[in-house]
C-alpha angles and dihedrals in degrees: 000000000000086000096062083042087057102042084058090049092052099042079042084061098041092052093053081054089051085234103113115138123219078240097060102038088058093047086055092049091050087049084053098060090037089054098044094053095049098050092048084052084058094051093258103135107156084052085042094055091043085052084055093052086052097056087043094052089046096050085057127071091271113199126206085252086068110052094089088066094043090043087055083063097054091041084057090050097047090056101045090051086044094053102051094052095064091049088055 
């Protein structure tokens, strides 16, 4: 999980730098909907659903402009997964 985590972080950061491949872009859309998958399966629905957004906003023709929302997403996940590791 914190690898698909990592590689959106990293596309996110590529995408502030206006350097985001097609590639890439399509290898953080498949993590999305990886990831959203996973954290519904834990139970986690709101970080599912902002893993969602992130698949969306990749599927799209995201814009640098574009890569605070979807970091916000990401901020939320992390949390979440954060979260539920220390209540483990």
């Amino acid at each position: 999980m914190y690898s698909r985590i990592e590689t959106i972080r990293s596309a996110i950061e590529s995408l502030k730098r206006d350097q985001l491949t097609e590639d890439f872009r399509t290898k953080a859309t498949r993590e999305a909907h990886s990831l959203a998958g996973s954290l519904g399966t834990f139970g986690l629905q709101t970080a599912s659903d902002a893993a969602a957004e992130i698949e969306r906003a990749f599927q799209s023709s995201i814009k640098r402009d574009d890569a605070l929302g979807v970091g916000k997403y990401l901020a939320q996940i992390k949390q979440a997964v954060d979260g539920r590791r220390t209540d483990s």
